[in-house]
Every structure is written in structure tokens, then in C-alpha cells.
PAKENU-79068 format. One record per residue: residue number from 1; residue in three letters; x, y, z of N, C-alpha, C in turn. Coordinates in Angstrom, 2 decimals, always signed. Layout:
N
  milo  marba   n.east  n.north     n.up  ca.east  ca.north    ca.up   c.east  c.north     c.up
   NUM    ALA        X        Y        Z        X         Y        Z        X        Y        Z
...
END
This chain:
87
  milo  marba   n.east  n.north     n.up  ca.east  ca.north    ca.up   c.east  c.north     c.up
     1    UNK   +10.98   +16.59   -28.14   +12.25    +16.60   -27.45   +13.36   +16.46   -28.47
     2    UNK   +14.35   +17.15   -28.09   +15.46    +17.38   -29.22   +16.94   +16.77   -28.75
     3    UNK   +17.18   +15.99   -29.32   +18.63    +15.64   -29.14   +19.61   +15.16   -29.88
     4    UNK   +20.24   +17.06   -29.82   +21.17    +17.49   -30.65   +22.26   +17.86   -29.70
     5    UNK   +23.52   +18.29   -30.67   +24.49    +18.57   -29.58   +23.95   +20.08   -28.92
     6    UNK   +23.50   +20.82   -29.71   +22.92    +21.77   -28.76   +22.14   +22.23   -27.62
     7    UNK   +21.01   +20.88   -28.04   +20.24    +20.95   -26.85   +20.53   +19.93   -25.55
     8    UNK   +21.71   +19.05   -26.23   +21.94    +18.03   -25.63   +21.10   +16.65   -25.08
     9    UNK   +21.57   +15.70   -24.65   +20.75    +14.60   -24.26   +19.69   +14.35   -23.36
    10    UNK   +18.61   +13.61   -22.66   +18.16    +13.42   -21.63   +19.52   +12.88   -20.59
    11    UNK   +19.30   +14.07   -18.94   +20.17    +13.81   -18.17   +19.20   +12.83   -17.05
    12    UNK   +18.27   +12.31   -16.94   +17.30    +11.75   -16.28   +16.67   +10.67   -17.14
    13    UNK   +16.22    +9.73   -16.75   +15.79     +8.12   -17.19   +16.63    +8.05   -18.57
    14    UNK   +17.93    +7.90   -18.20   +18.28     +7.64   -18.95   +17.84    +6.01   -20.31
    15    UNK   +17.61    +5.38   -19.04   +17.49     +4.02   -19.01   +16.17    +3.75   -20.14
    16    UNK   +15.25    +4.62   -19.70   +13.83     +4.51   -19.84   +14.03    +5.84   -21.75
    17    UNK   +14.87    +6.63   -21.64   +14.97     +7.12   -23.16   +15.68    +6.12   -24.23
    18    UNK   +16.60    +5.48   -23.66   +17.43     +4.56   -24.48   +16.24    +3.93   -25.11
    19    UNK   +16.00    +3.12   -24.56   +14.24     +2.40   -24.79   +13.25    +3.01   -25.97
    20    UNK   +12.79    +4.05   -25.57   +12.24     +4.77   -26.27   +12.97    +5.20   -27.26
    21    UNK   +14.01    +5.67   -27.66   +14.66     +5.97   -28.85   +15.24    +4.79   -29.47
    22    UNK   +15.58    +3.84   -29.45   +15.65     +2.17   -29.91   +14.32    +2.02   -30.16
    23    UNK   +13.09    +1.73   -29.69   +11.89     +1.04   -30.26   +11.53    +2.25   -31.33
    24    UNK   +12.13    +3.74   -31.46   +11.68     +4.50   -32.76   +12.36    +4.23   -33.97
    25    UNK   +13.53    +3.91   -33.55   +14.60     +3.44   -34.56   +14.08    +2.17   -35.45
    26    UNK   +13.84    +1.11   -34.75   +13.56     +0.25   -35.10   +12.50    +0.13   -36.30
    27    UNK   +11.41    +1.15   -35.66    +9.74     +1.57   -36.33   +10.58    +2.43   -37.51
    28    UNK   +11.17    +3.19   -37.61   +11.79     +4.04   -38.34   +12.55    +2.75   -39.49
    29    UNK   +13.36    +2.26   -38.57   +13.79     +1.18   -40.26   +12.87    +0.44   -41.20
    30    UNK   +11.61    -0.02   -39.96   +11.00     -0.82   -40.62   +10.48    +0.18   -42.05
    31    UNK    +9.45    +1.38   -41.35    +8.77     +2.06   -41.94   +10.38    +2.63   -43.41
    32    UNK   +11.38    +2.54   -43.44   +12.21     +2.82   -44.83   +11.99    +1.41   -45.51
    33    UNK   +12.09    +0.81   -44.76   +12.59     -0.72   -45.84   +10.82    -0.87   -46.33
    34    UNK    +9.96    -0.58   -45.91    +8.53     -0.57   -46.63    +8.87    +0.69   -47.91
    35    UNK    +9.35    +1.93   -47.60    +9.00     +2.66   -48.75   +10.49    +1.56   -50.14
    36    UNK   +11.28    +1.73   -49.58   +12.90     +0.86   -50.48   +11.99    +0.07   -51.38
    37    UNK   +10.71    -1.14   -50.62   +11.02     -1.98   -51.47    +9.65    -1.49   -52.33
    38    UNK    +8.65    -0.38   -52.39    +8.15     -0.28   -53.42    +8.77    +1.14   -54.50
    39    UNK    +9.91    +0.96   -53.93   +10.85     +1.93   -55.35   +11.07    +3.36   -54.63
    40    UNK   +10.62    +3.93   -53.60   +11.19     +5.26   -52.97   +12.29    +5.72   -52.33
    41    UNK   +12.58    +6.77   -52.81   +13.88     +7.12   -51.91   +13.41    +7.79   -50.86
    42    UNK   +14.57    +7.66   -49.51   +13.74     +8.44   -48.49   +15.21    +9.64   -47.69
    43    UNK   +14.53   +10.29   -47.10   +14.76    +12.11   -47.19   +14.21   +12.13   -45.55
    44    UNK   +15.18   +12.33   -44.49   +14.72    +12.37   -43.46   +15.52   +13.81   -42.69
    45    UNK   +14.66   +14.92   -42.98   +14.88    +16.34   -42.70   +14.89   +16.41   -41.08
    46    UNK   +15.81   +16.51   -40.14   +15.26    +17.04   -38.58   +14.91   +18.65   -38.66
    47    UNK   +14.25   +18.64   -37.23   +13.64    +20.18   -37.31   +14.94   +21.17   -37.10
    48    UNK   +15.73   +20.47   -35.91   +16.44    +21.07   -35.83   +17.47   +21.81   -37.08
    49    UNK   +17.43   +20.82   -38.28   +18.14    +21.27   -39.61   +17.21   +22.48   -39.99
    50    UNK   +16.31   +22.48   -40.00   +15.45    +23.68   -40.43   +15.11   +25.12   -39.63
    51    UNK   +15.71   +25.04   -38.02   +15.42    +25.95   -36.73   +17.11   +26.62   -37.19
    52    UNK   +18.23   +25.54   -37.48   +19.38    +26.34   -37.37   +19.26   +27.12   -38.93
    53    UNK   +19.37   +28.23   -38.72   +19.71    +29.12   -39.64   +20.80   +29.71   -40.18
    54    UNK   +21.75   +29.48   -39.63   +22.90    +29.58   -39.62   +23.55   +28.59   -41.10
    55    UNK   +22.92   +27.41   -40.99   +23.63    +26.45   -41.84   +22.40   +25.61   -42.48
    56    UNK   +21.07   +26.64   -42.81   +20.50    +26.19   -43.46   +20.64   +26.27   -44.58
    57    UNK   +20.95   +26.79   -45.03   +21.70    +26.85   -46.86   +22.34   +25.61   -46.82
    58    UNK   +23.06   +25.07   -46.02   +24.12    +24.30   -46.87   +23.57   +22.77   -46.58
    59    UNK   +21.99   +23.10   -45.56   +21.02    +21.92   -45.39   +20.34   +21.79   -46.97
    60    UNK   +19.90   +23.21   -47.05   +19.42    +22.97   -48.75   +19.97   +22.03   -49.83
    61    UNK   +21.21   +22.95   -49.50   +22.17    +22.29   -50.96   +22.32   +20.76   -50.89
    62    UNK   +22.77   +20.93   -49.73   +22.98    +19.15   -49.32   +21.83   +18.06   -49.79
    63    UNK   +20.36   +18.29   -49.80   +19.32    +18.20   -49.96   +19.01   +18.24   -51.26
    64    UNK   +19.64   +19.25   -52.16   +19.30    +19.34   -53.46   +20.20   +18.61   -54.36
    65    UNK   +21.15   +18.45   -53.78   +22.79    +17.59   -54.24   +21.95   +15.84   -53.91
    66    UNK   +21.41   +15.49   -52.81   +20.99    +14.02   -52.51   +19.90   +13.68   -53.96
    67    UNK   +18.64   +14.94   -54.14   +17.38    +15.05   -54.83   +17.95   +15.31   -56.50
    68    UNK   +19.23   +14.85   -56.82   +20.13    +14.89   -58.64   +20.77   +13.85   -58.01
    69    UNK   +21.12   +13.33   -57.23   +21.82    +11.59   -56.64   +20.88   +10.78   -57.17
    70    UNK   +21.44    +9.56   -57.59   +20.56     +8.36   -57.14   +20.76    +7.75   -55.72
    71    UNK   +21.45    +8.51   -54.72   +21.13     +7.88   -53.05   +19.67    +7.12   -52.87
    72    UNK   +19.91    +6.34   -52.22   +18.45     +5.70   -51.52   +18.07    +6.65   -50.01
    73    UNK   +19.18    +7.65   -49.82   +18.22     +8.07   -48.30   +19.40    +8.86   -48.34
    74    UNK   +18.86    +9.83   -47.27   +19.81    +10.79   -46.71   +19.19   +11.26   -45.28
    75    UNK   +20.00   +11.32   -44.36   +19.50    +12.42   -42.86   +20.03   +13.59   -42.64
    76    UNK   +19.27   +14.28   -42.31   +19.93    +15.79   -42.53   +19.01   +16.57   -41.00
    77    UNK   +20.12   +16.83   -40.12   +21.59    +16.36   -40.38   +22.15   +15.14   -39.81
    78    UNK   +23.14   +14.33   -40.05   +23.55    +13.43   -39.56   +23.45   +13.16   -38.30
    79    UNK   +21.44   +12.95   -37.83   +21.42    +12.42   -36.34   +21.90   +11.57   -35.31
    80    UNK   +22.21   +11.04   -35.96   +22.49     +9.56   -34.78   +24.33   +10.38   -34.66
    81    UNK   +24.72   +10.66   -35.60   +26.26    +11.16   -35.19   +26.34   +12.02   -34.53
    82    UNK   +25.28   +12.81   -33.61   +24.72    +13.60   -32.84   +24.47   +12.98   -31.40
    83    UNK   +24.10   +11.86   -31.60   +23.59    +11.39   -30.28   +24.81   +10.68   -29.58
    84    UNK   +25.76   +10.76   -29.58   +26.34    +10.32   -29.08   +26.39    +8.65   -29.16
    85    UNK   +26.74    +8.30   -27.54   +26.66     +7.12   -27.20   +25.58    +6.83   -25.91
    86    UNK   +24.39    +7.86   -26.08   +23.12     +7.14   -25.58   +22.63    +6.03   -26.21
    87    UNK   +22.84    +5.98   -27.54   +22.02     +4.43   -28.02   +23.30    +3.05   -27.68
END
């Protein structure tokens, strides 16, 4: 399930996705702060960055610009600034 501005949000349980996308989040931080503290940087590609074609080039670059950074992480593309204010 995809939720992007394109495909947009769940319009049904709402209640019951909030939930579910909070307890991934959570699993999701834990699982970074495990790779952080044995020295990895982390690189979190959505599919949807890879389905739009349109602005996959500048997913690349963006990607190849983070991979000559010393950043500790990057999301591509900026999911959660996507989701609105379901979480």
C-alpha cells in the first residue's frame, strides 16, 4: 500500500492505519539506530521514487550527492512530508 500524494491516503480505518504506520515507524527507528551505532549510514529508497520516472534522475543524483556526503541517512523521497497529517 502506497501513501503518496499520488496515490493518496487510506480513506477507511483510518484509526486502525494510524496504528499500523506508527508501530512501523517506530520498528523502522529502532532498526536505524541498530545500523548508526555499528558505524552505517542508512539510504531509505521508496518504490514509489523508483515507479516515478519522470523524476527519477534527480532521485539518482540526489542519491549519489547523499553516497560523496558524510549524511547519516537520507529518504528518498521525503516520505513522511508526503503523508500528511495522518500520523
Amino acid at each position: 500500500m502506497a501513501f503518496s500524494t499520488a496515490t493518496g491516503t487510506p480513506k477507511q480505518n483510518i484509526d486502525t492505519w494510524a496504528k499500523k504506520i506508527n508501530a512501523t515507524v517506530a520498528r523502522d527507528d529502532m532498526v536505524y539506530f541498530k545500523f548508526k551505532k555499528i558505524g552505517w549510514r542508512v539510504a531509505v529508497i521508496w518504490e514509489c521514487a523508483i515507479r516515478d520516472k519522470i523524476h527519477l534522475q534527480d532521485q539518482i543524483n540526489t542519491l549519489a550527492g547523499w553516497l560523496k556526503s558524510e549524511s547519516e541517512y537520507i529518504e528518498i523521497p521525503e516520505f513522511f512530508a508526503e503523508l500528511g497529517d495522518l500520523l
